[in-house]
C-alpha positions as CSV (number, residue, x, y, z in Angstrom):
1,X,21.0,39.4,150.8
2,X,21.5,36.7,148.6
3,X,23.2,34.0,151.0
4,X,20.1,35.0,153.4
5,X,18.6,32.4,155.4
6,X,14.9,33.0,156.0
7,X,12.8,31.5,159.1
8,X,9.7,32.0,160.5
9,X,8.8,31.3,164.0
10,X,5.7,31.6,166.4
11,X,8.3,33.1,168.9
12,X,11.7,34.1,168.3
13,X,12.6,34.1,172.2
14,X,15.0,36.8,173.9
15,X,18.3,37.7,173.5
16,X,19.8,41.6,173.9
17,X,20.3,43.4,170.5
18,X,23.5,43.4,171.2
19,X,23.9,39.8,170.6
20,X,20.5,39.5,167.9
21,X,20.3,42.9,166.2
22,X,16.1,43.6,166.3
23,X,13.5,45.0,164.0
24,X,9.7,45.7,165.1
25,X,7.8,46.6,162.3
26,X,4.0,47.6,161.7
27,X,1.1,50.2,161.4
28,X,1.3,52.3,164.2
29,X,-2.0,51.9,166.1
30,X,-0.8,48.0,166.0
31,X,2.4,48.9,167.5
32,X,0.6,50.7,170.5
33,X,-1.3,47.3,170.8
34,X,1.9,45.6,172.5
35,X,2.5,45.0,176.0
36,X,5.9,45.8,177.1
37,X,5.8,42.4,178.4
38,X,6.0,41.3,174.5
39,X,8.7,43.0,173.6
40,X,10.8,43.4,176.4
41,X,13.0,40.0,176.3
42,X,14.1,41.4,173.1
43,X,15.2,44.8,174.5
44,X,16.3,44.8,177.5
45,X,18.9,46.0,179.3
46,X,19.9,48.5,177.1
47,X,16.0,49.8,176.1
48,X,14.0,50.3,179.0
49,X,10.1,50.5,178.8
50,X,10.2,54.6,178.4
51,X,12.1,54.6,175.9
52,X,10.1,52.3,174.0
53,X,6.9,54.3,174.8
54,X,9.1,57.3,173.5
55,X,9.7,55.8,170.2
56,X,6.1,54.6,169.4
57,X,5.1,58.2,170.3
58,X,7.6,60.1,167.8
59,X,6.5,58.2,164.8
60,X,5.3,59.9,162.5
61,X,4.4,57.8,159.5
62,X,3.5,60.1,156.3
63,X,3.6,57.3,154.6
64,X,6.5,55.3,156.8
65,X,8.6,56.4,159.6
66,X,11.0,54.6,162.0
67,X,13.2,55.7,165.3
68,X,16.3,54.2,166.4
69,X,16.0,52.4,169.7
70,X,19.5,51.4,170.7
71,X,22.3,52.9,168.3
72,X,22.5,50.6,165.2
73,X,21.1,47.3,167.0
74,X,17.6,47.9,167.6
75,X,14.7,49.7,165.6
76,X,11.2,50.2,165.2
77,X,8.9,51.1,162.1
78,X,5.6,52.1,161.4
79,X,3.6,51.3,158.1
80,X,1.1,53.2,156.6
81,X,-2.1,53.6,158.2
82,X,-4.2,54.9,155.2
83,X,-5.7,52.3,152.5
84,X,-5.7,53.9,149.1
85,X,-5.5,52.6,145.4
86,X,-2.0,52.3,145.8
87,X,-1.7,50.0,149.0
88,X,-3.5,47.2,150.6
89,X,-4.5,46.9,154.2
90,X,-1.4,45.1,154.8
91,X,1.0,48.0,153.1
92,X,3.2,45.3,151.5
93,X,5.2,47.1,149.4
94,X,6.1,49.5,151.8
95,X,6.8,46.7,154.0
96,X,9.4,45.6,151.6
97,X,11.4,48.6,151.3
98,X,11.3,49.5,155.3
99,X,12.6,45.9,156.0
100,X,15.5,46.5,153.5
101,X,16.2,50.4,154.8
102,X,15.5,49.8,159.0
103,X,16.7,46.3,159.7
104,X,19.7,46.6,161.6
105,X,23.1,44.5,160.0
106,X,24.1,41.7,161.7
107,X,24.8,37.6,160.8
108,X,21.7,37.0,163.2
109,X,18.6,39.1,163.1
110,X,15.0,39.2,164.2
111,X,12.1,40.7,162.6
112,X,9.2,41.2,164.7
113,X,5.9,41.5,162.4
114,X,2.8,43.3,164.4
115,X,-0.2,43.0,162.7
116,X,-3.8,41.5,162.4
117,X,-3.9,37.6,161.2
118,X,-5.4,38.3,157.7
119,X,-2.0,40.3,157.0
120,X,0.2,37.6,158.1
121,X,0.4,35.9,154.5
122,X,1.1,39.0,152.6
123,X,3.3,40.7,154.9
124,X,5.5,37.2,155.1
125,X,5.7,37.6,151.0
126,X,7.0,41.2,151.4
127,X,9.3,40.4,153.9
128,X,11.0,38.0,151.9
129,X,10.7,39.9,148.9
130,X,13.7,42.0,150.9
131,X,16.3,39.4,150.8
132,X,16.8,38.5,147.1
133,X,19.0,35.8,146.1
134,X,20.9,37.0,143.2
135,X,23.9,38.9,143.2
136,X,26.6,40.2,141.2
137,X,28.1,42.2,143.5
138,X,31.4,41.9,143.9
139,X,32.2,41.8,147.6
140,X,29.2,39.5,148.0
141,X,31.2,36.7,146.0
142,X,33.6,37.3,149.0
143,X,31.6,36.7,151.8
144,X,31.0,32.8,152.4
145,X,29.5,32.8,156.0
146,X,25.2,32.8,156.1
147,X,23.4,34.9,157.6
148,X,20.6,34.2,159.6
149,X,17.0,36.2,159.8
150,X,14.2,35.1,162.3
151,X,10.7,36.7,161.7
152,X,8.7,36.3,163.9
153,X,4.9,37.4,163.9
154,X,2.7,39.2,166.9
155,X,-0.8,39.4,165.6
156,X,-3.1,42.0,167.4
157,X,-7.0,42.5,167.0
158,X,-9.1,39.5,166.1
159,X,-7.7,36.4,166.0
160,X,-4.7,37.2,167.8
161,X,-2.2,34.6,169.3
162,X,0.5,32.4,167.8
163,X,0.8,31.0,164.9
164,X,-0.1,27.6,164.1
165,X,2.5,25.0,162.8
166,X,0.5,24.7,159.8
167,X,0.5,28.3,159.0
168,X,4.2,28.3,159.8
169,X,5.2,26.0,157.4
170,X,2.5,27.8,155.0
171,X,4.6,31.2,155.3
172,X,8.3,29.5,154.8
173,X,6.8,27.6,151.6
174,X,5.2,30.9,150.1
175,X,8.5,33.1,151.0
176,X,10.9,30.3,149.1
177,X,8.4,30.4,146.1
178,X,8.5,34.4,145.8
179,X,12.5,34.3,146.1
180,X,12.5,31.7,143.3
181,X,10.5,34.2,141.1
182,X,12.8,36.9,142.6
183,X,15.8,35.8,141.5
184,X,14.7,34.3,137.8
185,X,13.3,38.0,137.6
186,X,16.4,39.6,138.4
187,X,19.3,37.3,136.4
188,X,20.3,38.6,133.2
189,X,19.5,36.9,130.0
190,X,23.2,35.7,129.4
191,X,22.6,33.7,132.7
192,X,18.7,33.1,132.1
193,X,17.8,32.6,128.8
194,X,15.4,29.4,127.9
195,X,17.9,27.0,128.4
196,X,18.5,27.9,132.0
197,X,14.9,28.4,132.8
198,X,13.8,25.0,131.6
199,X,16.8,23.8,134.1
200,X,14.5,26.0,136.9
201,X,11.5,24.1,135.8
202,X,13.5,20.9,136.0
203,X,14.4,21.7,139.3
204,X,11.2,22.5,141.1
205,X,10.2,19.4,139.0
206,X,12.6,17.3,140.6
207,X,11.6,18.6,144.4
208,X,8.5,17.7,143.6
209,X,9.0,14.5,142.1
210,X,7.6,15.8,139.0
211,X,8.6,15.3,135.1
212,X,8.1,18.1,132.9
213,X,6.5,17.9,129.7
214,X,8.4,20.1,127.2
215,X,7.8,21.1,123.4
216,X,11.0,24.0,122.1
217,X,12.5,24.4,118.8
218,X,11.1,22.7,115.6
219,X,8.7,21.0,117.5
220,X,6.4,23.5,118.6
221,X,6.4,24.4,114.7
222,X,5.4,21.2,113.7
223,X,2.7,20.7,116.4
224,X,0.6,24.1,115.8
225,X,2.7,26.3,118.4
226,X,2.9,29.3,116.0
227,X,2.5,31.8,118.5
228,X,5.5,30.6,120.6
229,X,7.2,29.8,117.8
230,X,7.0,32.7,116.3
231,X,8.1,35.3,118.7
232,X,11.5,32.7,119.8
233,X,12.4,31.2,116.4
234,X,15.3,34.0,115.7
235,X,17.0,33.8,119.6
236,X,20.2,31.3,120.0
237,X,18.3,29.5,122.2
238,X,15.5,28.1,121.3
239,X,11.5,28.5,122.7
240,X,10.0,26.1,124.7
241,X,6.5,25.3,125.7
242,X,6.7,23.5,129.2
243,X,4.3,21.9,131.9
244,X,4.3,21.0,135.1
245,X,1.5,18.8,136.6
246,X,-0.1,18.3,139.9
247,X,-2.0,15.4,139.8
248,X,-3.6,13.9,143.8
249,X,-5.6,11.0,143.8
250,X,-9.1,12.2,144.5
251,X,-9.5,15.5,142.9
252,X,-12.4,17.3,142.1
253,X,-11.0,19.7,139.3
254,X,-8.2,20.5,137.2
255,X,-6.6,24.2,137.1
256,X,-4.3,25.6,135.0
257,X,-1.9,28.4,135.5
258,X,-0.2,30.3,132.2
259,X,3.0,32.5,132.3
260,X,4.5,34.7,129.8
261,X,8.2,33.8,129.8
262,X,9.6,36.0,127.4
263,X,13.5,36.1,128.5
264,X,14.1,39.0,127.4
265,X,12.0,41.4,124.6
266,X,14.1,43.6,122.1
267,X,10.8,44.5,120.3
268,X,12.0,42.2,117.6
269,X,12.1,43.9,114.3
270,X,10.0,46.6,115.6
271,X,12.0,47.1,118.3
272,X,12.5,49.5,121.5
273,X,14.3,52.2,121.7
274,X,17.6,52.6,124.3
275,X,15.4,53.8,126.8
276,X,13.2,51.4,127.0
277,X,15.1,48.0,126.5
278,X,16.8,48.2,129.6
279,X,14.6,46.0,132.0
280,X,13.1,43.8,129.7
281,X,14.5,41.2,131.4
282,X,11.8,41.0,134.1
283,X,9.6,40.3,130.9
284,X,9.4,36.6,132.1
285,X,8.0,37.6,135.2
286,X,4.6,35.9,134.8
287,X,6.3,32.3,134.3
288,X,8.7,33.2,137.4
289,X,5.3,34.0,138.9
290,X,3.7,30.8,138.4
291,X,6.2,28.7,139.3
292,X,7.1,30.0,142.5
293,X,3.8,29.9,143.2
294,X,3.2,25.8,141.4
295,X,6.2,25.0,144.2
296,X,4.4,26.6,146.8
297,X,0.9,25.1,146.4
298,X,2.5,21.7,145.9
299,X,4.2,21.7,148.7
300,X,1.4,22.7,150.7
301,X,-0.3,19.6,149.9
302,X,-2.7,21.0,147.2
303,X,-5.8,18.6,146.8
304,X,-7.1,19.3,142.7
305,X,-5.3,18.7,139.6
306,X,-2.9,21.7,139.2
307,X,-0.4,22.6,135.9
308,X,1.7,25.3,135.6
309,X,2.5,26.1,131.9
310,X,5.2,28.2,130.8
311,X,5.7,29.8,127.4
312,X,9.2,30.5,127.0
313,X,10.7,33.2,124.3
314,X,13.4,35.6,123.9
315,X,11.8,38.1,121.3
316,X,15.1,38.8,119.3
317,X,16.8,40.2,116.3
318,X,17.9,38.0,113.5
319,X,17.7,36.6,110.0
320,X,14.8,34.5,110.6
321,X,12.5,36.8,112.7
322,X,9.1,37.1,112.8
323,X,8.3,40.6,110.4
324,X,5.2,43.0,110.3
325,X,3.2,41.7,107.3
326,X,3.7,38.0,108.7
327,X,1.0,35.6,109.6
328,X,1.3,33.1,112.2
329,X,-1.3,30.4,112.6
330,X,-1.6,29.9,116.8
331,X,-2.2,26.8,118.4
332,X,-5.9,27.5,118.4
333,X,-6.2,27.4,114.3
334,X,-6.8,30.9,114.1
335,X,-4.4,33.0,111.7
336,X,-2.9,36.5,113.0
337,X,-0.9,39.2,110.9
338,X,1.3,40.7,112.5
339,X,2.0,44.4,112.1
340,X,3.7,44.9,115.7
341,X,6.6,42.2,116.6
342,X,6.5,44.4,120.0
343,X,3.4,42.8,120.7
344,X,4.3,39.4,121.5
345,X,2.9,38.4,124.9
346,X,-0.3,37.8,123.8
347,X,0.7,35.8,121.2
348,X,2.8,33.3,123.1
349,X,0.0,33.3,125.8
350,X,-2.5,32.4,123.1
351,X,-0.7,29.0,122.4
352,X,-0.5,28.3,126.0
353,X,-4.1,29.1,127.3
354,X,-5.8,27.2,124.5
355,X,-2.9,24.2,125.2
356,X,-4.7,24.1,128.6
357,X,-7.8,24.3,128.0
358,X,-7.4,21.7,124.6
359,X,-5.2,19.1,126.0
360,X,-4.8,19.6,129.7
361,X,-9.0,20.1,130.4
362,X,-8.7,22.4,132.5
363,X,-11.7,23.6,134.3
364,X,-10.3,26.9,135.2
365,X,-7.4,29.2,133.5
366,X,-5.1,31.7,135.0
367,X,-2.7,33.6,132.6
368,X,-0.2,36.0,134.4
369,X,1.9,38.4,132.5
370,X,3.9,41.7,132.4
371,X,1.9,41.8,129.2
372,X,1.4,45.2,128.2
373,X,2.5,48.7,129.0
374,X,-0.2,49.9,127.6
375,X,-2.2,49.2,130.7
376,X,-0.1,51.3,133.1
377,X,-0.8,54.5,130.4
378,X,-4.7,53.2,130.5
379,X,-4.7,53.2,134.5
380,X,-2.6,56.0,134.7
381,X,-4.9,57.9,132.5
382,X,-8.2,56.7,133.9
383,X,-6.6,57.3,137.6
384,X,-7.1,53.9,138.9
385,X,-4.3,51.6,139.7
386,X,-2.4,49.1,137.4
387,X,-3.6,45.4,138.6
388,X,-6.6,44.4,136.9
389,X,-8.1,41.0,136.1
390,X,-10.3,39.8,133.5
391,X,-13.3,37.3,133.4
392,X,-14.5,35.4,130.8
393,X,-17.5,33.5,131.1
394,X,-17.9,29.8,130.5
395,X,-19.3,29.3,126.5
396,X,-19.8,32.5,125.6
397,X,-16.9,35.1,125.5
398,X,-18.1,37.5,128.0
399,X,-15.4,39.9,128.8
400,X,-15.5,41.8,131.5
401,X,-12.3,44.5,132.5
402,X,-12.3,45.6,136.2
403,X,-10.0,48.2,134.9
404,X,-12.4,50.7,133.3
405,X,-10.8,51.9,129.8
406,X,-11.8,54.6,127.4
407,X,-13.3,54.7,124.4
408,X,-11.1,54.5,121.2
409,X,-13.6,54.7,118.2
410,X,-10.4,54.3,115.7
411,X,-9.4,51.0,117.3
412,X,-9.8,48.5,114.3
413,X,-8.5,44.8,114.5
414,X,-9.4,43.2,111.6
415,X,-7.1,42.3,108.8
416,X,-8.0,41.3,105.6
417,X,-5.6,38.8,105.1
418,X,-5.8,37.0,108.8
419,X,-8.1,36.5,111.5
420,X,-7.3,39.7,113.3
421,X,-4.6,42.1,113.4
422,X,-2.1,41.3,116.7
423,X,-1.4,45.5,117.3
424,X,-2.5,48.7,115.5
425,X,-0.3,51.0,115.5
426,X,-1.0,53.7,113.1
427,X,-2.7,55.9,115.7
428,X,-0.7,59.1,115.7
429,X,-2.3,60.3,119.2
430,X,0.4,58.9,122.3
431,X,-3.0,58.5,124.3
432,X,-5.2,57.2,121.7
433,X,-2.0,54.5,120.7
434,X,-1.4,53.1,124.2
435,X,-5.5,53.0,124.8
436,X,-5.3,50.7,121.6
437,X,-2.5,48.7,122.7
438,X,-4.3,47.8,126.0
439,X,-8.0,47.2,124.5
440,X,-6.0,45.6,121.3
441,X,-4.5,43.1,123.8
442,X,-8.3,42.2,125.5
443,X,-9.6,41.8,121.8
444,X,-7.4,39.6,120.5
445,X,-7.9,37.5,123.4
446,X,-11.1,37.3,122.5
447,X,-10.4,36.5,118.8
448,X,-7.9,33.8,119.2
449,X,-7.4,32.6,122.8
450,X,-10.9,31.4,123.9
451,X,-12.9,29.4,121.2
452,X,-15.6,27.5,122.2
453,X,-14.5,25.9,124.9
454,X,-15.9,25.7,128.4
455,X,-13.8,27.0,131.2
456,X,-13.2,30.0,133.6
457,X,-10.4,32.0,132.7
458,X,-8.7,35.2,134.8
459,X,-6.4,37.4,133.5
460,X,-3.2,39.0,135.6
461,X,-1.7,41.5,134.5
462,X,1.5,42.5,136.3
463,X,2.9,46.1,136.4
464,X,6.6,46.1,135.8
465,X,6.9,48.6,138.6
466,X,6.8,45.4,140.7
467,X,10.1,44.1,139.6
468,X,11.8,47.2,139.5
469,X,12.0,46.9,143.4
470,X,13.9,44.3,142.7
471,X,17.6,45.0,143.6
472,X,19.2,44.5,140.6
473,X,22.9,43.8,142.8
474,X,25.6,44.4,140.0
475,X,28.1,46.8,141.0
């Protein structure tokens, strides 16, 4: 997967799957929307136009299904039909894994994509979300030739017809920014700690003909960063606040985009247990986030002010880590004690929120982060589904969960020596403890993040079941 070469193309003309292994893919009644005209050039000789029809009428899909059409060169596979709190319209997570399970093997493939035109952006995200780019697998260091995978997109119902250049170029810009975010996700932290991630910030900075601004070590200390600080000062490699900025002639507006970039999260001193370390990892997956997506929107020409900022950490174990009892003073002057060294996101994302809000003015906030767990045990218990955001209101702190949460009279955040508490975790109750955790995360927010200062802010929580359909690659 990882020496994959990923095109999209308004048609990916005809060749036998003998020659170009083949792959249609979408919901079913989409599937009976194509001529055999359409797909035939891709086909023929060896699939005639009955068995095709045979094929599209032996699916099945509860949730997927798929039917050879020639032996092991040509396929075709159905997405779910159903829309429920789990899946979107465009199914893109099953998307993912039936690309990865059906596509035939081959050094040159196609992908045909059949669906309607407001699925064409998300469905070109899954898709590349099925060819990762790291690898540790052995016989994958042998291989040195690329391979070579066409996707090509039939749109069906409104809008239907070819895709535009534009869009085109749209899709191949949004698929390289979700492998960047893939493969940051998936390295290890002895090949992705701070160091190396600033070197991917450098990077994107340098296709974009941007320089980063970056505050690590002693610095951030010395400059109010207590939050960062705090959670990375104990790791071999020191944290790092960094930004990347956008900035067209002529804009209207200035946005900002947060990620949590914690490299990888022992817990610190109160720290996790051996079954739930393994994974943490993908706890930088908000900063991975934002700047695949900074390189995408940049690329695309984006015409406001635009700056990604990335709080890097690796919450560790060591003589000068942060304890329970501490207080750290956070960028935003207020003081927290912290009783939970577990509950670092929202401490790092503290410092970087009010950093771009206080010095980069911007008009409107987005924080992404694999924040909590807490919020999965929340969703899980109120049955509703683990992507939430959060508004806050310009002014006023006006905080407003889509994700509806219940009632923990016991919560308490207030400490007597600090501002507020960052966790409490003396609630003996599994339920009532995660419930806290989640709600705990929301509140501090409001205590320490937002203070006075005028701006629209959103909240992103990311569920780390999203990364754990990752391929990890390391046999």
């Amino acid at each position: 997967m990882a020496n994959v070469l990923l095109e999209f193309k308004a048609s990916a003309g005809d060749s036998e799957p003998q020659t170009r292994p083949v792959l249609f893919v979408g919901q079913l009644a989409n599937l009976q929307q194509l001529n055999w005209t359409q797909v035939k050039g891709k086909l023929q000789p060896v699939v005639t136009k009955e068995i095709w029809q045979a094929a599209l009428a032996s699916l099945n899909p509860n949730p997927t299904d798929s039917c050879p059409l020639y032996l092991s060169f040509a396929a075709v596979a159905a997405l779910p039909s159903r829309v429920s709190r789990h899946n979107s319209p465009s199914s893109a997570h099953f998307l993912t894994r039936l690309v990865r399970t059906c596509l035939p093997a081959g050094n040159n493939r196609c992908i045909v994509m059949v669906c309607e035109h407001s699925d064409v952006f998300a469905s070109a995200c899954a898709i590349a979300r099925a060819f990762p780019l790291f690898t540790r697998r052995s016989a994958s260091s042998r291989r040195t030739e690329k391979k070579h995978v066409t996707v090509e997109f039939v749109t069906v119902g409104q809008d239907s017809g070819p895709l535009e250049v534009s869009t085109l170029k749209c899709l191949a810009s949004a698929a390289d920014g979700v492998r960047l975010a893939a493969r940051i996700v998936d390295a290890p932290c002895s090949e992705m700690n701070t160091d190396d991630f600033l070197k991917e910030i450098k990077a994107v900075g340098n296709e974009l003909g941007i320089t980063p601004t970056i505050i690590r070590g002693e610095e951030l200390k010395q400059k109010g960063f207590g939050g960062i600080y705090g959670v990375g000062k104990a790791a071999q490699h020191p944290p790092a606040l960094a930004v990347l900025s956008h900035t067209p002639s002529g804009a209207t507006q200035a946005i900002a985009w947060v990620g949590k970039g914690i490299v990888y999260d022992t817990g610190g001193l109160s720290i996790k247990g051996k079954t739930t370390m393994p994974g943490m990892k993908r706890d930088c997956g908000g900063a991975a986030a934002i700047l695949g997506a900074f390189k995408a929107t940049v690329k695309q020409g984006f015409k406001d002010n635009l700056h990604a900022v990335f709080c890097l950490a690796e919450n560790s174990v060591g003589p000068t880590a942060t304890r329970p009892d501490d207080i750290h003073t956070l960028y935003s002057g207020k003081t927290v004690e912290i009783n939970n060294t577990d509950a670092e996101g929202r401490l790092v994302l503290s410092d970087g929120v009010v950093y771009a809000s206080k010095d980069l003015s911007a008009d409107i906030i987005l924080d992404m982060a694999t924040l909590t767990g807490a919020q999965a045990f929340v969703a899980e218990y109120n049955d509703l589904y683990c992507l939430f955001t959060r508004c806050f209101a310009s002014r006023r702190v006006n905080i407003k969960p889509c994700l509806v949460t219940l009632h923990c009279p016991k919560l308490t955040f207030e400490s007597s020596v600090a501002n507020p508490l960052n966790m409490k975790t003396y609630l003996q109750a599994v339920s009532q403890h995660y419930l806290s955790g989640y709600r705990h995360c929301r509140l501090l927010a409001q205590k320490t993040i937002l203070v006075l200062h005028k701006m629209r802010c959103t909240h992103l929580n990311i569920w780390v079941e999203l990364f754990w359909n990752s391929v990890v690659n390391t046999t």
